[in-house]
MARLUM-299108 format. One record per residue (C-alpha): residue number from 0; x, y, z; residue in one letter. Coordinates in Angstrom, 3 decimals, padded with zeros to 6 digits. Layout:
BEGIN
[NUM, [X, Y, Z], 'A'] ...
# end
This chain:
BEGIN
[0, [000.000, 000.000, 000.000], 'X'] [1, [001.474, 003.543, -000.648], 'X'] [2, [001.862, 005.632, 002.403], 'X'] [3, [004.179, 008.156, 000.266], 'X'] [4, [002.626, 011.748, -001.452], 'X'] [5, [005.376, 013.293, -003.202], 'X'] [6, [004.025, 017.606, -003.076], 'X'] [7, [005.811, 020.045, -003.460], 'X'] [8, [005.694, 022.789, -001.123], 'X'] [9, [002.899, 024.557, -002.422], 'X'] [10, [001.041, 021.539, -002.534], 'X'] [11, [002.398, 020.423, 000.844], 'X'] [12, [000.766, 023.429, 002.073], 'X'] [13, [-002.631, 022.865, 000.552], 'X'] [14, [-002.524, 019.228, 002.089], 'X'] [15, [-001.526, 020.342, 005.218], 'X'] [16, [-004.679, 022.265, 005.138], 'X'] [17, [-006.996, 019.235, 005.012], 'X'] [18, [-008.256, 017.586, 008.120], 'X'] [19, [-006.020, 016.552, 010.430], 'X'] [20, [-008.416, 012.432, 009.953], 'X'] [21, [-007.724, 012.500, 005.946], 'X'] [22, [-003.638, 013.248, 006.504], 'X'] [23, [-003.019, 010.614, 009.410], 'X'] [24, [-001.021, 008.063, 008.416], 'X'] [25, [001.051, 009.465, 005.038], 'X'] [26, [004.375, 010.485, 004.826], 'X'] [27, [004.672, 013.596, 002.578], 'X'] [28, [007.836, 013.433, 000.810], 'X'] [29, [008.829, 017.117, -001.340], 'X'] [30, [009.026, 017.129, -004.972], 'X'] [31, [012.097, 019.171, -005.299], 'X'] [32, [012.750, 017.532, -009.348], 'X'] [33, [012.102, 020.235, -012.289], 'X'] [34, [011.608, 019.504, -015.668], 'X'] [35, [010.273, 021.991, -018.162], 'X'] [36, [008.815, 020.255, -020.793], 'X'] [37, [008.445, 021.666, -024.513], 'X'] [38, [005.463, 021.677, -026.472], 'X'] [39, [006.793, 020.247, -029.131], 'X'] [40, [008.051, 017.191, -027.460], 'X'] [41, [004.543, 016.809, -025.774], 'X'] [42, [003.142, 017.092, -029.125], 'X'] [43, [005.382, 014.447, -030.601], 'X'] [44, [004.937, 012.328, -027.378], 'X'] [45, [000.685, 012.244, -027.703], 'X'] [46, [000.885, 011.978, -031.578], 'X'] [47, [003.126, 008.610, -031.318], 'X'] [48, [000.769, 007.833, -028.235], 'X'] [49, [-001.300, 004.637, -028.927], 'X'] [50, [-004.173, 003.200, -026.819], 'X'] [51, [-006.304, 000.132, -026.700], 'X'] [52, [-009.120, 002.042, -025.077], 'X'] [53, [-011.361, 003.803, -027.604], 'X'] [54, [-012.580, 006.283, -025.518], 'X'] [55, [-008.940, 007.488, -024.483], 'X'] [56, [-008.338, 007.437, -028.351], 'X'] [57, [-011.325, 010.329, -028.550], 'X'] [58, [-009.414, 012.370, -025.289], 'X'] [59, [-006.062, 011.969, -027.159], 'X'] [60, [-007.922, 013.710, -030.196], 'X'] [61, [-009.194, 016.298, -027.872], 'X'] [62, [-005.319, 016.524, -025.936], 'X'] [63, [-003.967, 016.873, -029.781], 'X'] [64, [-006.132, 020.571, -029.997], 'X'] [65, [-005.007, 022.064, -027.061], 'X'] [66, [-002.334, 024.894, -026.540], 'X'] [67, [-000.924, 024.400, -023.048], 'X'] [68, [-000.876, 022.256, -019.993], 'X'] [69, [-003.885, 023.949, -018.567], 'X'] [70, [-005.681, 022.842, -021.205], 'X'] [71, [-004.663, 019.181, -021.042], 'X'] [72, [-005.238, 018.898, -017.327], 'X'] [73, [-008.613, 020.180, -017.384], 'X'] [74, [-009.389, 017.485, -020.069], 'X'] [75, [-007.517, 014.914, -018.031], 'X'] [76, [-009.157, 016.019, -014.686], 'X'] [77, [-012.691, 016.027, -016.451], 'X'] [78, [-012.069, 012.589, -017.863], 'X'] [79, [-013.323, 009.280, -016.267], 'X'] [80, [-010.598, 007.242, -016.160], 'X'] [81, [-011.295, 004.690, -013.261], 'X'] [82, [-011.986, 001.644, -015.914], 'X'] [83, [-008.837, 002.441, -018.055], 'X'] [84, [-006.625, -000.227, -018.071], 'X'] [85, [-002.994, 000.190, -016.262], 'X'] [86, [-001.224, 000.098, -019.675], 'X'] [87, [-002.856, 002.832, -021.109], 'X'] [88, [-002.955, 004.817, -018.554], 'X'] [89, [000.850, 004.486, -018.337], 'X'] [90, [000.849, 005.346, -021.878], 'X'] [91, [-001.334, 008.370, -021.803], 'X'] [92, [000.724, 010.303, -018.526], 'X'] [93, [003.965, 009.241, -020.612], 'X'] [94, [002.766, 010.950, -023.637], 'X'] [95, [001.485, 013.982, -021.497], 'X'] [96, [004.744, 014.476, -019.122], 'X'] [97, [004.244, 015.842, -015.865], 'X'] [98, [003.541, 019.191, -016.449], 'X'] [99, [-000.616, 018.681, -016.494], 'X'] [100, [-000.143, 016.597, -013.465], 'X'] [101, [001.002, 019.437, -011.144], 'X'] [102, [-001.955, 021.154, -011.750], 'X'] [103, [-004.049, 018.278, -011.700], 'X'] [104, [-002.227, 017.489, -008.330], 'X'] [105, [-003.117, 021.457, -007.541], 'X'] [106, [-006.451, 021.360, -008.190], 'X'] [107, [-007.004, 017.743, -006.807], 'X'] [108, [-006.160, 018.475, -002.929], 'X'] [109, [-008.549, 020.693, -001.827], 'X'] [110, [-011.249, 018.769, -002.840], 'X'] [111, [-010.237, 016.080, -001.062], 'X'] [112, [-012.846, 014.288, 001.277], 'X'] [113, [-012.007, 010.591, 001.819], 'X'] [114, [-009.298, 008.233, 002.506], 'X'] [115, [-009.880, 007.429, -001.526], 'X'] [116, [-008.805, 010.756, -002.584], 'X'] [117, [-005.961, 010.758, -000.630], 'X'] [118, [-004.754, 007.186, -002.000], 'X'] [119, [-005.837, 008.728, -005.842], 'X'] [120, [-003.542, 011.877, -005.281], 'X'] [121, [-000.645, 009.465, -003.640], 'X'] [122, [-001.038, 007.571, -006.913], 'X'] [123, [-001.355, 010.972, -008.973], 'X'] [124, [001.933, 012.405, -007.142], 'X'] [125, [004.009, 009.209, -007.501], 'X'] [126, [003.507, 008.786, -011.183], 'X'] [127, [004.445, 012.829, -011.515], 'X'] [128, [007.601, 011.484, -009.476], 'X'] [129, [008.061, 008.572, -011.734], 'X'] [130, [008.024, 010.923, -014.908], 'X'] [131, [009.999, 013.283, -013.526], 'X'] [132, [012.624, 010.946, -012.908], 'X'] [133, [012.458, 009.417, -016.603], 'X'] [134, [012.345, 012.965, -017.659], 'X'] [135, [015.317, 014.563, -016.011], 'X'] [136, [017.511, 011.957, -016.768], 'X'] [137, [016.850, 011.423, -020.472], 'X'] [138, [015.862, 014.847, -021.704], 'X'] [139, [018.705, 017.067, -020.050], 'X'] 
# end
């Protein structure tokens, strides 16, 4: 079971906000990784990006018009995604880099009510981790 949320200190800062019942129990570890992403290597990321799911293949469509990360996150954030298969979603956040997940992350934490949400942001925060890692070492 994760136990680990890896925030930054903006983010630790919104968490630390949250009842004191919801943060019992997790060990918040700071993002201090950085990675600034390009457009055009998200672009070419999501346009060699294929999925098995056809209704991710109609969000990648809708990820392919955007501008900026804001954009993609509020698609992403909007999105069901709880019957999505592990593969594609590992896919999908490779294609879209880590940028749309900190303000997915963001966004995510105050609305936090349950024990769920917590264990959904862990997951959301260690697969920002995991990309950033991937990212740092093979872009720079």
């Amino acid at each position: 079971m994760m136990t680990e949320l890896h925030l930054t200190l903006a983010e630790q800062k919104l968490f630390a906000s949250l009842p004191a019942n919801l943060r019992e129990g997790w060990t918040v570890v700071e993002e201090m990784q950085k990675f600034d992403d390009t457009i055009t290597h998200r672009r070419t990321r999501v346009s060699f990006l294929k999925l098995h799911d056809p209704k991710l293949n109609v969000l990648k469509e809708q990820i392919e018009g955007t501008k900026d990360a804001a954009e993609i996150a509020k698609l992403v954030a909007d999105f069901d995604l709880k019957e999505v298969q592990q593969a594609d979603l590992a896919e999908l956040f490779f294609a879209l880099g880590p940028q749309p997940l900190y303000l997915i992350i963001a966004a995510t934490i105050p609305t936090v009510k349950t024990d769920k949400d917590v264990e959904s942001l862990a997951a959301l925060s260690l697969i920002r981790n995991a990309l950033l890692r991937a990212f740092v070492r093979n872009y720079t």
